[in-house]
PDB file of N, CA, C and O in Angstrom:
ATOM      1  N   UNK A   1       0.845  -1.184   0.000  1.00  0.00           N
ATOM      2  CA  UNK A   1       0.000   0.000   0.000  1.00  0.00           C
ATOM      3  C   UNK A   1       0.882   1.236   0.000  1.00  0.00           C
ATOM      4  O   UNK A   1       2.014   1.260   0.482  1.00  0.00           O
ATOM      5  N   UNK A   2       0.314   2.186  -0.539  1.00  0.00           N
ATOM      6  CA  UNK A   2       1.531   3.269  -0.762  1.00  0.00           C
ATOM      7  C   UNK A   2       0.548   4.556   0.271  1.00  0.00           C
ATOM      8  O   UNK A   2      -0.647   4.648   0.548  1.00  0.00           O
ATOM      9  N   UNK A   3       1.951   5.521   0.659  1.00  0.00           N
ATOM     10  CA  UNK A   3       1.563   6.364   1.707  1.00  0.00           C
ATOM     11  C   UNK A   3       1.774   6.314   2.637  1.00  0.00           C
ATOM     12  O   UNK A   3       1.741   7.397   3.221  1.00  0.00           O
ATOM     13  N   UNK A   4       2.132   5.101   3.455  1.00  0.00           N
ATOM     14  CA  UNK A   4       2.570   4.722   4.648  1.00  0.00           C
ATOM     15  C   UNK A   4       3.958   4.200   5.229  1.00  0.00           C
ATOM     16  O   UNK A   4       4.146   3.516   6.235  1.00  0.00           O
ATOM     17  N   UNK A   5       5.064   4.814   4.132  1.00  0.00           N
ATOM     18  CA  UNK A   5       6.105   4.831   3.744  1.00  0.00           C
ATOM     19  C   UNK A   5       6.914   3.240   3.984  1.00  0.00           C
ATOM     20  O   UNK A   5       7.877   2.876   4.660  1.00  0.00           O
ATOM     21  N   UNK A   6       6.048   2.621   3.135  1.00  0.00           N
ATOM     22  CA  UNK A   6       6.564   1.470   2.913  1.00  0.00           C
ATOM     23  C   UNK A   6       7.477   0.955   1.854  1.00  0.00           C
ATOM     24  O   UNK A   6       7.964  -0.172   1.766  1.00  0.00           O
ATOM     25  N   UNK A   7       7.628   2.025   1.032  1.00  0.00           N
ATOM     26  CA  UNK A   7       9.341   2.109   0.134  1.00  0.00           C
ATOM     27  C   UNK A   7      10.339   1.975   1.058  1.00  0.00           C
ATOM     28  O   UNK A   7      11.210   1.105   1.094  1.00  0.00           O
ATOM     29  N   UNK A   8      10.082   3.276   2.115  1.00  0.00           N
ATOM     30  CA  UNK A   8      11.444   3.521   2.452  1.00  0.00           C
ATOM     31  C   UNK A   8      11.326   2.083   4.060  1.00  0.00           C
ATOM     32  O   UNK A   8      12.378   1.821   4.644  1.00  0.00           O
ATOM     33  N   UNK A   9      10.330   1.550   4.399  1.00  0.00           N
ATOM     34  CA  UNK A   9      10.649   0.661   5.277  1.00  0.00           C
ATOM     35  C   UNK A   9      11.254  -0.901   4.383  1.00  0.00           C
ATOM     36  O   UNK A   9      11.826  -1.651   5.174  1.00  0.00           O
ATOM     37  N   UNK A  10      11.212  -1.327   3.240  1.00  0.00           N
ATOM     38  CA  UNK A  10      11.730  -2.164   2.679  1.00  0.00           C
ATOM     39  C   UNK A  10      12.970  -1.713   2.335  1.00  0.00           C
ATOM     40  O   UNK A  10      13.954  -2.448   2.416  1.00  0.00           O
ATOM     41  N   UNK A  11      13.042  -0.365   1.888  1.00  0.00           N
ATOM     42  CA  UNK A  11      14.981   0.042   1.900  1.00  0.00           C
ATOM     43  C   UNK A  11      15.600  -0.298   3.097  1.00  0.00           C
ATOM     44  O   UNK A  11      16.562  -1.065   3.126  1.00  0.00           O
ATOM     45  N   UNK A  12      15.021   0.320   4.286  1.00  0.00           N
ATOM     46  CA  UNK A  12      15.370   0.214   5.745  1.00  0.00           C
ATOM     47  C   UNK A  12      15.860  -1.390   6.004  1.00  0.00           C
ATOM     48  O   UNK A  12      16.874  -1.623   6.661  1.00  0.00           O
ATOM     49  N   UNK A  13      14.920  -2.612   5.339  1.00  0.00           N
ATOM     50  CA  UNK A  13      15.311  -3.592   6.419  1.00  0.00           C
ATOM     51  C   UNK A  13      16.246  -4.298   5.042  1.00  0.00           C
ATOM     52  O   UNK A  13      17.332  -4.801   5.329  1.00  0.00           O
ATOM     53  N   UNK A  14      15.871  -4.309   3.839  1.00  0.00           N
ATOM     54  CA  UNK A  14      16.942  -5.076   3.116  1.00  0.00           C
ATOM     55  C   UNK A  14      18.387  -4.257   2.974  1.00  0.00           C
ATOM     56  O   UNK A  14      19.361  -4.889   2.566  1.00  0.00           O
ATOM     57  N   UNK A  15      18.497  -3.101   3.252  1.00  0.00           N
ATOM     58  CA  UNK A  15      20.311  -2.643   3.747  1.00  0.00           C
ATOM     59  C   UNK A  15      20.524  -3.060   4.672  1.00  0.00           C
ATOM     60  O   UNK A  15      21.632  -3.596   4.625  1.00  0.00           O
ATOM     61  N   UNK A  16      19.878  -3.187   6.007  1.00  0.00           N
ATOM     62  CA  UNK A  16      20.350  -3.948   7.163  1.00  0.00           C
ATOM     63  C   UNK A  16      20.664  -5.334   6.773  1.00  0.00           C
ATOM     64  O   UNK A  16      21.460  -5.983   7.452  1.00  0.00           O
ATOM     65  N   UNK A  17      20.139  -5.800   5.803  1.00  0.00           N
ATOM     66  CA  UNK A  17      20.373  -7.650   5.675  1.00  0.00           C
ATOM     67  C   UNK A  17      21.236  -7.654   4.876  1.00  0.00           C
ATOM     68  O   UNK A  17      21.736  -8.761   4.675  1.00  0.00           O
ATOM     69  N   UNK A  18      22.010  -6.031   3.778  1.00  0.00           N
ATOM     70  CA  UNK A  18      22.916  -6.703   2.750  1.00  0.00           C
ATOM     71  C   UNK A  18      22.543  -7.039   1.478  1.00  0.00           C
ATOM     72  O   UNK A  18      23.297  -7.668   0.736  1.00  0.00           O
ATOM     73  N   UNK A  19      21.164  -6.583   1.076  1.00  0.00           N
ATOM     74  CA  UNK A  19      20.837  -6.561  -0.050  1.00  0.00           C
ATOM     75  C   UNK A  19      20.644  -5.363  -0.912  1.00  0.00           C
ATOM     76  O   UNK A  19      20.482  -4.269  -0.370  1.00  0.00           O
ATOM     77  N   UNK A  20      20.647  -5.482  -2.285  1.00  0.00           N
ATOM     78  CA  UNK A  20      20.665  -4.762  -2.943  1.00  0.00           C
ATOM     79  C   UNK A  20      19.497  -4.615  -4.023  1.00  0.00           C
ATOM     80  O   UNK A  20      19.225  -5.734  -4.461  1.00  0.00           O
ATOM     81  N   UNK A  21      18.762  -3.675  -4.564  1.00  0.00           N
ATOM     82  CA  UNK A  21      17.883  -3.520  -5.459  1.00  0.00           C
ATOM     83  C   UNK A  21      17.100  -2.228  -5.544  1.00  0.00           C
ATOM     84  O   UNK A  21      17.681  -1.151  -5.679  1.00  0.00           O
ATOM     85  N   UNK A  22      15.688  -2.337  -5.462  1.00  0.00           N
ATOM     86  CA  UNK A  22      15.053  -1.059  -5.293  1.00  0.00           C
ATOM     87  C   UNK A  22      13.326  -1.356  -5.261  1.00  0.00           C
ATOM     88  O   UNK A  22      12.973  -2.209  -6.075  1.00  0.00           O
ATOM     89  N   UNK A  23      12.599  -0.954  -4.703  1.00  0.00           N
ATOM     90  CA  UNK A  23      11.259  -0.552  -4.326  1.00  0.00           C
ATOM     91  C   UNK A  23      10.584   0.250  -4.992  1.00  0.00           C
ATOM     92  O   UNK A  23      10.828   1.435  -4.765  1.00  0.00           O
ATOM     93  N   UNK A  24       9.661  -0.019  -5.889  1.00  0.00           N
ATOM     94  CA  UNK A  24       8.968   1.235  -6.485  1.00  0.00           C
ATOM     95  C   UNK A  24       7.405   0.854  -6.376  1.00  0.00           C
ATOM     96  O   UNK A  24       6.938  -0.276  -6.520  1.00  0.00           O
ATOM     97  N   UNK A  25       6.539   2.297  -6.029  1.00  0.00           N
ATOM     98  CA  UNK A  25       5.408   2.351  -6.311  1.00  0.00           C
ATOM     99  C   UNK A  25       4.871   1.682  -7.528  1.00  0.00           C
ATOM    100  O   UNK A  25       5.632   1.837  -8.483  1.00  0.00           O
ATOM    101  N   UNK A  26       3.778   0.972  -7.808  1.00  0.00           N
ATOM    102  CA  UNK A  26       2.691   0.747  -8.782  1.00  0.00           C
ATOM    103  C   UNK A  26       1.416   1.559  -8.874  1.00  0.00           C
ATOM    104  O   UNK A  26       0.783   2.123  -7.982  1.00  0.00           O
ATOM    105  N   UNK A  27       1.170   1.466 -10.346  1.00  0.00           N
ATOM    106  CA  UNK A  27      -0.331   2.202 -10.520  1.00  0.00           C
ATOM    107  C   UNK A  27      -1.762   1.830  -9.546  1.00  0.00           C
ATOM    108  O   UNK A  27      -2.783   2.395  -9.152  1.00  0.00           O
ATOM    109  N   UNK A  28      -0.925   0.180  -9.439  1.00  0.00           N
ATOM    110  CA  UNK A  28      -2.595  -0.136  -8.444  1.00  0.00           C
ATOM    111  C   UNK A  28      -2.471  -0.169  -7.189  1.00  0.00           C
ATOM    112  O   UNK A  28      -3.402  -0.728  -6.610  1.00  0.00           O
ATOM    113  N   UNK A  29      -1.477   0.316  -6.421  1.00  0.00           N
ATOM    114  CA  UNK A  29      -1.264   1.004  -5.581  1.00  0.00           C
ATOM    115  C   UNK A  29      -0.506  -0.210  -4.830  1.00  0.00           C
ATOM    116  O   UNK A  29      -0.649  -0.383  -3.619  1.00  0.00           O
ATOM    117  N   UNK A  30       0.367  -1.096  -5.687  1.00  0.00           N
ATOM    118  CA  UNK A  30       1.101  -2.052  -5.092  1.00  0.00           C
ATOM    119  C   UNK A  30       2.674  -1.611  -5.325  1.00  0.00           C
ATOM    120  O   UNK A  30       3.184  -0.958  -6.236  1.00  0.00           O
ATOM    121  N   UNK A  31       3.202  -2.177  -4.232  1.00  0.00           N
ATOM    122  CA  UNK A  31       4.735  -1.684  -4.381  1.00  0.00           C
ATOM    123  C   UNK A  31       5.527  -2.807  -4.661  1.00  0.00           C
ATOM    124  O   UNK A  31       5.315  -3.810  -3.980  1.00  0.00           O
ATOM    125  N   UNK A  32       6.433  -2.845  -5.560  1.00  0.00           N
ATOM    126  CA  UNK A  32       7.174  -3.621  -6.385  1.00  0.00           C
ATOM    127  C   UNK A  32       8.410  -3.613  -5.474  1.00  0.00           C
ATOM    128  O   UNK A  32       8.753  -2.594  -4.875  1.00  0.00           O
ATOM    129  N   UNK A  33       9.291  -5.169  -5.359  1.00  0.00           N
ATOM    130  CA  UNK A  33      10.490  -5.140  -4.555  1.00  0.00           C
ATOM    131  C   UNK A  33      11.316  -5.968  -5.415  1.00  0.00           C
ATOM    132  O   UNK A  33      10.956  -7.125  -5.630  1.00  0.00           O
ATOM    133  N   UNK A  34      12.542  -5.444  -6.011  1.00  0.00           N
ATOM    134  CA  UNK A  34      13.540  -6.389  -6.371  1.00  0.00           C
ATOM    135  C   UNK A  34      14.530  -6.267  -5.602  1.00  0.00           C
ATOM    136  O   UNK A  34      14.920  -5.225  -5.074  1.00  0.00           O
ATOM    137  N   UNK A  35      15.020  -7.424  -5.499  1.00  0.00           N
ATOM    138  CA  UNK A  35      16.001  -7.789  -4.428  1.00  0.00           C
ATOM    139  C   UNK A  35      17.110  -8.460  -4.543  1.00  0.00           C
ATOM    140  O   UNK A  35      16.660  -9.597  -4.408  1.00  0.00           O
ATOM    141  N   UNK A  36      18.329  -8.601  -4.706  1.00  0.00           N
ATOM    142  CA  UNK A  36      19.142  -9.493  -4.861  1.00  0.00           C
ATOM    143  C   UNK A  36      20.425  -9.544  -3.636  1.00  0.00           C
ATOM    144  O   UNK A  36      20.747  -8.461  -3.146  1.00  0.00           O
ATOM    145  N   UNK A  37      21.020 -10.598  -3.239  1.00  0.00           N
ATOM    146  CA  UNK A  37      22.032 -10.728  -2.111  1.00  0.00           C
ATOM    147  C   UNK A  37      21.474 -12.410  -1.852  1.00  0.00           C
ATOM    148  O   UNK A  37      20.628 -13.055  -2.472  1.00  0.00           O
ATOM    149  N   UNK A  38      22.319 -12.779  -0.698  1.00  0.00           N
ATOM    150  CA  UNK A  38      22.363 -14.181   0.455  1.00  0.00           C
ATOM    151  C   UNK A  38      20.550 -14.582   0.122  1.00  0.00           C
ATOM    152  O   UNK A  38      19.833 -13.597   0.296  1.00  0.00           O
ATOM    153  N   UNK A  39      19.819 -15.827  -0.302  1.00  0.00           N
ATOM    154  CA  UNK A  39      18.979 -16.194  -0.210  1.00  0.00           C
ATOM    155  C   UNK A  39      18.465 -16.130   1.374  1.00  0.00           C
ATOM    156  O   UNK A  39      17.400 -15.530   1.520  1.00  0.00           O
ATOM    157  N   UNK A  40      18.906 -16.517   2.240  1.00  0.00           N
ATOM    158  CA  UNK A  40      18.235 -16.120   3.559  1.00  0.00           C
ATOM    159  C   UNK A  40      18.091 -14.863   3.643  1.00  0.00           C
ATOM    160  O   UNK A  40      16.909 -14.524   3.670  1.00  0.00           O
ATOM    161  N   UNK A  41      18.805 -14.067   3.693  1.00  0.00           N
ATOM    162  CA  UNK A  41      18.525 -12.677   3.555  1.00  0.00           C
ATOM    163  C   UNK A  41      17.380 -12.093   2.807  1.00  0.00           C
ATOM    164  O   UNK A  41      16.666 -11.258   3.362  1.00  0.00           O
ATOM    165  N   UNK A  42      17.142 -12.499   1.509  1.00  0.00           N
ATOM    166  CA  UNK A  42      15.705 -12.709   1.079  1.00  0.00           C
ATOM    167  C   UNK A  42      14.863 -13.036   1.227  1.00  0.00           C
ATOM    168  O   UNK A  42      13.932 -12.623   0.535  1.00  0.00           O
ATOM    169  N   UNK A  43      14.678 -13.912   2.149  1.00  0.00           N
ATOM    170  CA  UNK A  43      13.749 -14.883   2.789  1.00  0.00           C
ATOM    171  C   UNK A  43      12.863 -14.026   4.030  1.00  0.00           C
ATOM    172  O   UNK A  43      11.670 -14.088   4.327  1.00  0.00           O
ATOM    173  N   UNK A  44      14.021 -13.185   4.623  1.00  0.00           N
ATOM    174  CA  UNK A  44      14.065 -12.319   5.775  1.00  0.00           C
ATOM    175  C   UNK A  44      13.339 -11.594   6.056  1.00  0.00           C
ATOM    176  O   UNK A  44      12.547 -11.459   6.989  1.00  0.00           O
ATOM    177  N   UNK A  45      13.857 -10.551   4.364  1.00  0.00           N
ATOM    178  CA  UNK A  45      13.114  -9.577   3.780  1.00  0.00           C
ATOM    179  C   UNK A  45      11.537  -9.813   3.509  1.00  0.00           C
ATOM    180  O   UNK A  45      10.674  -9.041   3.929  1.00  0.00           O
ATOM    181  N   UNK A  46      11.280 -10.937   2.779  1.00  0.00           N
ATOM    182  CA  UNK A  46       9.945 -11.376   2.644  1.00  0.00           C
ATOM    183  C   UNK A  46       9.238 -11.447   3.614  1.00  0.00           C
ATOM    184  O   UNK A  46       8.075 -11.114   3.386  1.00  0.00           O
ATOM    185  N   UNK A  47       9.512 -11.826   4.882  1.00  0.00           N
ATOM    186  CA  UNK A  47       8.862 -12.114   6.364  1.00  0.00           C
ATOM    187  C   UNK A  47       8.712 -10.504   6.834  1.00  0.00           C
ATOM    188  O   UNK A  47       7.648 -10.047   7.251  1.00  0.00           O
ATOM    189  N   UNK A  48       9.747  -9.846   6.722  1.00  0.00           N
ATOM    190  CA  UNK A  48       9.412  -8.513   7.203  1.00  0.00           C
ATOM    191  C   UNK A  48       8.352  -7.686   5.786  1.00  0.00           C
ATOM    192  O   UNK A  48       7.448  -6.953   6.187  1.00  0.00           O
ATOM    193  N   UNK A  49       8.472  -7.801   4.671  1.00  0.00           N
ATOM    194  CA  UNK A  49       7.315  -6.909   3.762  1.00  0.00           C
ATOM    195  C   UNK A  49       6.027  -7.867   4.166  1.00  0.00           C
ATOM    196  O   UNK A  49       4.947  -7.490   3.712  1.00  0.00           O
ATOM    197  N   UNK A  50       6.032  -9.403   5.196  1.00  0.00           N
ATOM    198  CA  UNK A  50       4.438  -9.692   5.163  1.00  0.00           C
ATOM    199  C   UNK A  50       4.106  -8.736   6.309  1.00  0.00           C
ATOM    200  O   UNK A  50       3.058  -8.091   6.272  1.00  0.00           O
ATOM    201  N   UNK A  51       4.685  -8.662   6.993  1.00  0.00           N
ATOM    202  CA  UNK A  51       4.178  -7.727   8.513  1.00  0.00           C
ATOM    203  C   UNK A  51       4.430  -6.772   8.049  1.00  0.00           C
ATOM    204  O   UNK A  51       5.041  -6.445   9.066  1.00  0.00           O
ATOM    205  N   UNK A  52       4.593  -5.658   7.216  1.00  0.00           N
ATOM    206  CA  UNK A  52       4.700  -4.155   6.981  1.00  0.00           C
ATOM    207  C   UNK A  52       5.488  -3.145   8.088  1.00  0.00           C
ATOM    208  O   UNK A  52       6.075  -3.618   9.062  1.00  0.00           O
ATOM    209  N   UNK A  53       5.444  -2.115   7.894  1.00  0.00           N
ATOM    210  CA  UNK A  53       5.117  -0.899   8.577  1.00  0.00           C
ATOM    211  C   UNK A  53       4.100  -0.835   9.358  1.00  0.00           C
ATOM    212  O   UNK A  53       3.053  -1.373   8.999  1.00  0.00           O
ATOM    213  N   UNK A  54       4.193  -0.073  10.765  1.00  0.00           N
ATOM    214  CA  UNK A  54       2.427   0.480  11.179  1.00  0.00           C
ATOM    215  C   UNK A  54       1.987   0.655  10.693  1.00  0.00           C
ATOM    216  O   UNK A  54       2.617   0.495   9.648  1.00  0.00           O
ATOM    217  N   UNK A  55       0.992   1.005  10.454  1.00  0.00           N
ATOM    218  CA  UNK A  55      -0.715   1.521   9.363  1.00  0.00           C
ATOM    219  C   UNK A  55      -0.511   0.692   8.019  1.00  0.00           C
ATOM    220  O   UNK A  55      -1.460   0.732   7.236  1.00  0.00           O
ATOM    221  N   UNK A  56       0.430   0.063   7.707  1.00  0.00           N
ATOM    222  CA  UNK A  56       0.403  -0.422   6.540  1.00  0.00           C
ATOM    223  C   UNK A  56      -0.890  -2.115   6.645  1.00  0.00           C
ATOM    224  O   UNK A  56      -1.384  -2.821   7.525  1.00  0.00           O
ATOM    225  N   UNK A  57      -0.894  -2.029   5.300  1.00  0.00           N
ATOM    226  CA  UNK A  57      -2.229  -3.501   5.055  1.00  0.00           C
ATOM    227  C   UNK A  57      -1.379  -3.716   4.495  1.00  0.00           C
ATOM    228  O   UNK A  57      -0.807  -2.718   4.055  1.00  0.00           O
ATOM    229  N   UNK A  58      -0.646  -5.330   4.089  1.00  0.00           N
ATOM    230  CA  UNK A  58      -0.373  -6.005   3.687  1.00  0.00           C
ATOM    231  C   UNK A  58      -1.380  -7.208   3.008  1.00  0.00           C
ATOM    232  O   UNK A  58      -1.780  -8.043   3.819  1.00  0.00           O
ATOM    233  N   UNK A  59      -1.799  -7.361   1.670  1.00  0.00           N
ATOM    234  CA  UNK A  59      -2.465  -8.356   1.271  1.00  0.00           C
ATOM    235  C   UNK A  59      -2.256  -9.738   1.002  1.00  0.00           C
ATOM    236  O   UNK A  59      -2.959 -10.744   1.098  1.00  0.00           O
ATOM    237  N   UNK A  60      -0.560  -9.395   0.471  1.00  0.00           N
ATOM    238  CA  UNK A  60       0.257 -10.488  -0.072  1.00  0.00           C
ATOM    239  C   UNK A  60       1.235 -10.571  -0.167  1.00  0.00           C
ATOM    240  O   UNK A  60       1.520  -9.453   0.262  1.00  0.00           O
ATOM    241  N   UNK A  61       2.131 -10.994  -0.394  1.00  0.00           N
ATOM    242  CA  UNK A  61       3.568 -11.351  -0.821  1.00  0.00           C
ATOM    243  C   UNK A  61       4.021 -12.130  -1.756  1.00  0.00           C
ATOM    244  O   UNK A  61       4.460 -13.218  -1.383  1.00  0.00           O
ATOM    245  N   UNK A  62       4.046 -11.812  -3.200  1.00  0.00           N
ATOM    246  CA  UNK A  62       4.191 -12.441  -4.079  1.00  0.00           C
ATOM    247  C   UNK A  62       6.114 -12.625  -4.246  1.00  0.00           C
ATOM    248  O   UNK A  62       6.710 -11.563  -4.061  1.00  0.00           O
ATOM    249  N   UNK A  63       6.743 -13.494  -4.471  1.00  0.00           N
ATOM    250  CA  UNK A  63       8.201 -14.496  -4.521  1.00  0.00           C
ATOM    251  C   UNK A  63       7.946 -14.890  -5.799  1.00  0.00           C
ATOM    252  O   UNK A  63       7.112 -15.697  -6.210  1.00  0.00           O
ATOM    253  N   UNK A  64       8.981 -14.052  -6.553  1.00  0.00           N
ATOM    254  CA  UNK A  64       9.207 -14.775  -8.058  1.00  0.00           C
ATOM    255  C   UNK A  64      10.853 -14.806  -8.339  1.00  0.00           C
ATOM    256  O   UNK A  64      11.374 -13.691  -8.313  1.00  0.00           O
ATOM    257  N   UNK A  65      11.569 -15.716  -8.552  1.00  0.00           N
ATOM    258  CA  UNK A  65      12.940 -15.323  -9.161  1.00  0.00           C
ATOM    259  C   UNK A  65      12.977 -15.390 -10.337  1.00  0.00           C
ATOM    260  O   UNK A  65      12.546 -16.255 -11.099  1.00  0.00           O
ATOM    261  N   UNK A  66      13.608 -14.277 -10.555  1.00  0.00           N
ATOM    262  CA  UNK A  66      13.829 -13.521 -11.847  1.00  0.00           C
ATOM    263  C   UNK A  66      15.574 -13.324 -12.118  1.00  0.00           C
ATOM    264  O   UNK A  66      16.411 -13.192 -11.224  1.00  0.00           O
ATOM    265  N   UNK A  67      15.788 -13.344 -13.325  1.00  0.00           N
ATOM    266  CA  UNK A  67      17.012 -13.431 -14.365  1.00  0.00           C
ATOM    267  C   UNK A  67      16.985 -11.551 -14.194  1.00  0.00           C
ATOM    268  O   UNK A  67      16.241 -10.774 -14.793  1.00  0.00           O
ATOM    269  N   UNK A  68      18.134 -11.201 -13.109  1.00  0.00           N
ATOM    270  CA  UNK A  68      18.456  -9.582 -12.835  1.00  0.00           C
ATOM    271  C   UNK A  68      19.942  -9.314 -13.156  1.00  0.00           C
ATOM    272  O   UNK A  68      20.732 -10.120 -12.663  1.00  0.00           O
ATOM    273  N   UNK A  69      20.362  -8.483 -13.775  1.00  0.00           N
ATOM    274  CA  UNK A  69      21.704  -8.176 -13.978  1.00  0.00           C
ATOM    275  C   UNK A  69      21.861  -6.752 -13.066  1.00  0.00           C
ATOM    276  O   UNK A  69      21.285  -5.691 -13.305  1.00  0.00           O
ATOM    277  N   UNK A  70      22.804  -7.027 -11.955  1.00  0.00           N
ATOM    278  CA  UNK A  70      22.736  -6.004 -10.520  1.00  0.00           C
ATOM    279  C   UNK A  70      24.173  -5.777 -10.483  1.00  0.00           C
ATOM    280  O   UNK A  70      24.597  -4.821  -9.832  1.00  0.00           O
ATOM    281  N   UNK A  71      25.096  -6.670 -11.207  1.00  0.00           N
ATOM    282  CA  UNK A  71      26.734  -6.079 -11.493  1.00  0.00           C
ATOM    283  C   UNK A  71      27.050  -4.607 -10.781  1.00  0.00           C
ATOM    284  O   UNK A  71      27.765  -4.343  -9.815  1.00  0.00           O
ATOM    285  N   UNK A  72      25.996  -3.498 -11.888  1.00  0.00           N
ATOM    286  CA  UNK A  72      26.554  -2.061 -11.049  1.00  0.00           C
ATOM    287  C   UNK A  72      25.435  -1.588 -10.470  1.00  0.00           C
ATOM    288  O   UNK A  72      24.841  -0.704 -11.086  1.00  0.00           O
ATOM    289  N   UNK A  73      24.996  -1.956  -9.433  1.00  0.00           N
ATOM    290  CA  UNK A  73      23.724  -2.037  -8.148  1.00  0.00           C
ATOM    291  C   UNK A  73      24.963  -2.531  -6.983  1.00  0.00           C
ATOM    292  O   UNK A  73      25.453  -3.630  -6.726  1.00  0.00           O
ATOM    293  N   UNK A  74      25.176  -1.235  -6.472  1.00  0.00           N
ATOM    294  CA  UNK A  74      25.502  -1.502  -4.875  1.00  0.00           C
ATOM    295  C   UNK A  74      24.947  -1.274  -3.893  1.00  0.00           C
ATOM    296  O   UNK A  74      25.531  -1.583  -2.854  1.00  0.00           O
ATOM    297  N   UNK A  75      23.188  -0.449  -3.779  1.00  0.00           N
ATOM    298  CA  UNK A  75      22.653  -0.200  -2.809  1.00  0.00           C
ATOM    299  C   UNK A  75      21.296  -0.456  -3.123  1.00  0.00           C
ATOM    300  O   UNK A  75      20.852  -0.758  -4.231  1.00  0.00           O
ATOM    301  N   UNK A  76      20.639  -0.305  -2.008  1.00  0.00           N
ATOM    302  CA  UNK A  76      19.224  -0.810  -1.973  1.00  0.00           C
ATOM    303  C   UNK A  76      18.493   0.886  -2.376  1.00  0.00           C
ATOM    304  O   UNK A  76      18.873   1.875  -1.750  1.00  0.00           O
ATOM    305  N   UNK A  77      17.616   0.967  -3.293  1.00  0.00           N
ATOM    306  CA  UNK A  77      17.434   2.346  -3.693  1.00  0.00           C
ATOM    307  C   UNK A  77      15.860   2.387  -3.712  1.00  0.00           C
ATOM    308  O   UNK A  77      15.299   1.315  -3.934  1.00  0.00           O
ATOM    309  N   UNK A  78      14.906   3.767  -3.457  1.00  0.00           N
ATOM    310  CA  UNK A  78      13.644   3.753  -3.497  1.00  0.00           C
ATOM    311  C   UNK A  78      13.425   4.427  -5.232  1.00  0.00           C
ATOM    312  O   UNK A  78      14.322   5.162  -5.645  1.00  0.00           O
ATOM    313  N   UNK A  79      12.652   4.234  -5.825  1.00  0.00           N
ATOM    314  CA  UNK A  79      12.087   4.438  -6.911  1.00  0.00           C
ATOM    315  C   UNK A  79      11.186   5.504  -7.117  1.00  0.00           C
ATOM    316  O   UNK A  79      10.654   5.660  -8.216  1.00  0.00           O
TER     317      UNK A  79
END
């Protein structure tokens, strides 16, 4: 859900774990997470975007791996 600064709380916990990618808003008011680093660390991340932020609703958590070229991606960035 967007507004409840849940970009910048998925930047917040995947730099703490060491990952790298970026968070961006969607039109239907879903926020997009790519992620790359340590598979547990991903795993992590996923457990923390199901519980959100305060005020945030969480509906789902969709896990897809995807073919990402992150070579020159050194930080976790909001969109």
């Amino acid at each position: 859900m967007q507004g409840v600064g849940f970009r910048w709380f998925v930047a917040r916990h995947a730099t703490l774990l060491g990952l790298v990618g970026y968070a961006r808003n969607q039109p239907d008011g879903s926020v997009e997470v790519v992620a790359s680093g340590d598979e547990a660390a991903i795993d992590r991340l996923a457990r923390e975007l199901a519980r959100g932020p305060e005020f945030a609703h969480v509906s789902a958590v969709e896990k897809t791996e995807i073919q990402l070229e992150v070579c020159n991606v050194k930080s976790f960035d909001i969109k």
